[in-house]
N, C-alpha and C positions, 0 to 999 in steps of 0.2 A: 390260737396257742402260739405263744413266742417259741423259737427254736431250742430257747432252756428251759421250758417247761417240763415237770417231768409226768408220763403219762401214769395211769392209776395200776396198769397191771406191774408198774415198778413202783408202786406206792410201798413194799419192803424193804427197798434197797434205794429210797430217795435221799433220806439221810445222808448214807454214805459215799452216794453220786454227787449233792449236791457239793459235799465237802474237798472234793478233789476240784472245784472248778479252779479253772487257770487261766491268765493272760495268753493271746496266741497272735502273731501279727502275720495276716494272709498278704499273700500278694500275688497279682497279676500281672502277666507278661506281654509287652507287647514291643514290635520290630521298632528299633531306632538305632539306625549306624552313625547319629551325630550326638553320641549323648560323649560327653568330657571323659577323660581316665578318671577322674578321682567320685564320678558318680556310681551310684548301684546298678548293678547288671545279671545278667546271664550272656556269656558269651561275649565274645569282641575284645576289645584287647585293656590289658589292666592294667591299674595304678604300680607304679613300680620306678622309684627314683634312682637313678643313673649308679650310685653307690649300691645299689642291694642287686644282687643276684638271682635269675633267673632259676627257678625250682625244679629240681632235677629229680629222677627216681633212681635207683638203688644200680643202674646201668650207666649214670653217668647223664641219661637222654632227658630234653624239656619234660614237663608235665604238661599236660591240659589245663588251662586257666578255664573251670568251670564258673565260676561268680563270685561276685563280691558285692560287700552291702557296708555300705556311708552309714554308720550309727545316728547322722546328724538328720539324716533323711528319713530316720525312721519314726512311726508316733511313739510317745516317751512311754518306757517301761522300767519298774524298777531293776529286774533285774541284769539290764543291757547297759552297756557303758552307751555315755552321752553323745559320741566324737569317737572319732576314728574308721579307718576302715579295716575291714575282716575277709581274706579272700581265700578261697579254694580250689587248689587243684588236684585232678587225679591223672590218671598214667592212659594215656591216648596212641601209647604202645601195644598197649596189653589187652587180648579177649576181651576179659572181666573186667576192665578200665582200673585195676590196681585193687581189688578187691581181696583177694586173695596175699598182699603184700603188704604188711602193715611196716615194713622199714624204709621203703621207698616208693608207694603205689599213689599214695596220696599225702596232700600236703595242707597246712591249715595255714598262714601269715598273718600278723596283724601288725595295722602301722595306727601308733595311736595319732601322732601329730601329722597333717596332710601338708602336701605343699602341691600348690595350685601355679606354681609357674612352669608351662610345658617343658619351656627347655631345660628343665633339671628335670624330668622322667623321661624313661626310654617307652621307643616307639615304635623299633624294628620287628613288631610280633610277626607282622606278613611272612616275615621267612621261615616261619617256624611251619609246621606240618603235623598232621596226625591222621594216622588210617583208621581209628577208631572213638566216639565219642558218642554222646547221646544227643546231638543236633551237629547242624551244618558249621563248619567251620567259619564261613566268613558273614554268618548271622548274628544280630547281638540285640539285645532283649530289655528293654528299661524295663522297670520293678515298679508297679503300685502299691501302696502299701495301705494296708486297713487294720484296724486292732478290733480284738474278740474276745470274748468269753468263750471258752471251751473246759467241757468236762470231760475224764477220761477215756479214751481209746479202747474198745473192745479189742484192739491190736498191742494193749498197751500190761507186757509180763503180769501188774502188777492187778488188772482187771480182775483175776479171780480172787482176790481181795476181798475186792466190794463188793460182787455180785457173784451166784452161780445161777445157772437158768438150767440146769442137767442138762439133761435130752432135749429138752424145748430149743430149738434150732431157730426156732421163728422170733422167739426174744432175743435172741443174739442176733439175728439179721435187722429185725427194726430199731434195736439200738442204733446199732450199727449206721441204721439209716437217717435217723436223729440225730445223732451226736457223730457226724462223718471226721476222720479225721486225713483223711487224704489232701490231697491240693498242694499247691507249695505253703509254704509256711515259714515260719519263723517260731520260734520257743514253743511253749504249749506241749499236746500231745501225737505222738506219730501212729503211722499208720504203715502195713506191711502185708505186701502180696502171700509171703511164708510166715514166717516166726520173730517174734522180737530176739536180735541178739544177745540182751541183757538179759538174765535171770537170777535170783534171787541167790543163788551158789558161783556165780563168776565176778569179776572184776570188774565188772561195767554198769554193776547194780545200782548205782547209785548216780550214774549218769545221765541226763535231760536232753530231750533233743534241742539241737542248737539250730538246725536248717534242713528244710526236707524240699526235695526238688521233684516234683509229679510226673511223670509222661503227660502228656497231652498233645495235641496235633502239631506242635512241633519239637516238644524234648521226646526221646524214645530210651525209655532204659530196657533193656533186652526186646522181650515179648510185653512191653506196657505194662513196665515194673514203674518202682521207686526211691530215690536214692535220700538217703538225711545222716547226718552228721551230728555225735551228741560229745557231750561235754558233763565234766563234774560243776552242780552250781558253782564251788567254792574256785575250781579254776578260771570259772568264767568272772567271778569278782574279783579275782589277780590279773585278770587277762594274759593268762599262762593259757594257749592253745596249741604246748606241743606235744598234750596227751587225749588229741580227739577222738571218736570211733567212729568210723565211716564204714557206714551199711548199703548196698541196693539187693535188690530180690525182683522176682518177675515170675509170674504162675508157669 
């Protein structure tokens, strides 16, 4: 059985499983402190040209430069810009790494046009510090990148839609276990230790995850949570990222 197949005791709700599949582009991490600024990362220090300013939170203090992804390095999808890079950070002041701060806790950038000559981007990150973050500070992580098919999130608001399973607790865990939507990611559907923030009565209903970053043996979100980032389609095809919603959760 391919991993989209759907099994017979969902033979009611295949139809409507099937109709939500989506593009999703996974990716794997792995230790490289010589990869270039202007490539995809987690961690290390980022793309950032001598005229643009270093992202501050709502104190005035750096942010944590969490990651950034070269659209150029990634497999083609329609709904992602071709070129450019996208990078994010959150607040490595803060407990809750800015979670709680939606004016200053975290920050979204995007530079459509790159420039690949070092000495026009800055490079002083060393000096910068932070007591709080979900990996080691002077670790940094190239991105593989693979493209998928994926069907909705039993983590995902709008799941009771498609399917209900009542009480039956074991269909919703084998879903679950079929159709996994954790890992890090890219577009597609997300996945959440609590509650999806979105719901069908707030402002973010209509928002798509844009990047989700997992725990695993070396990122740590609280208690081996997960953190993602979602976006309005229509924003993400202006490439207007300064209306992101930045989620993590941890059991």
């Amino acid at each position: 059985m391919s991993s989209l197949d759907i099994p017979e005791k969902y033979a009611p709700y295949a139809d409507a499983i099937k109709a939500t599949i989506k593009k999703t582009i996974k990716f794997k991490l792995q230790k490289n402190p010589d990869l270039k600024l202007w490539q995809s990362k987690v961690g290390g220090s980022p793309y950032l040209p001598l005229n643009e300013p270093y992202p501050l939170n709502s104190e005035g203090e750096p942010l944590l430069f969490l990651a950034q992804v070269n659209f150029a390095e990634l497999p083609r999808i329609e709904d992602f810009p071709e070129k450019g890079i996208l990078e994010f950070y959150i607040d490595g002041q803060d407990d809750v790494m800015g979670l709680d701060n939606e004016d200053g806790g975290y920050k979204v950038v995007y530079f459509e046009d790159i420039e690949e000559d070092e000495s026009k981007l800055r490079r002083e990150f060393e000096k910068l510090t932070f007591p709080i973050g979900p990996f080691e500070e002077e670790v940094c992580y190239g991105m593989e990148f693979s493209l998928e098919d994926q069907y909705m999130s039993i983590s995902d608001y709008r799941f009771e839609n498609i399917a209900n399973f009542g009480d039956d607790y074991d269909m919703y865990d084998d879903y679950n276990a079929l159709y996994p939507a954790h890992r890090h990611r890219l577009w597609g559907y997300p996945y959440f230790t609590q509650r999806d923030p979105r719901t069908s009565e707030n402002e973010f209903k209509d928002y798509e995850l844009l990047f989700q970053l997992d725990s695993d043996e070396n990122i740590i979100w609280g208690d081996l949570g997960i953190a993602a980032f979602f976006i309005k389609p229509d924003d993400l095809k202006k490439l207007d990222f300064t209306n992101v919603l930045y989620n993590w959760d941890c059991t």
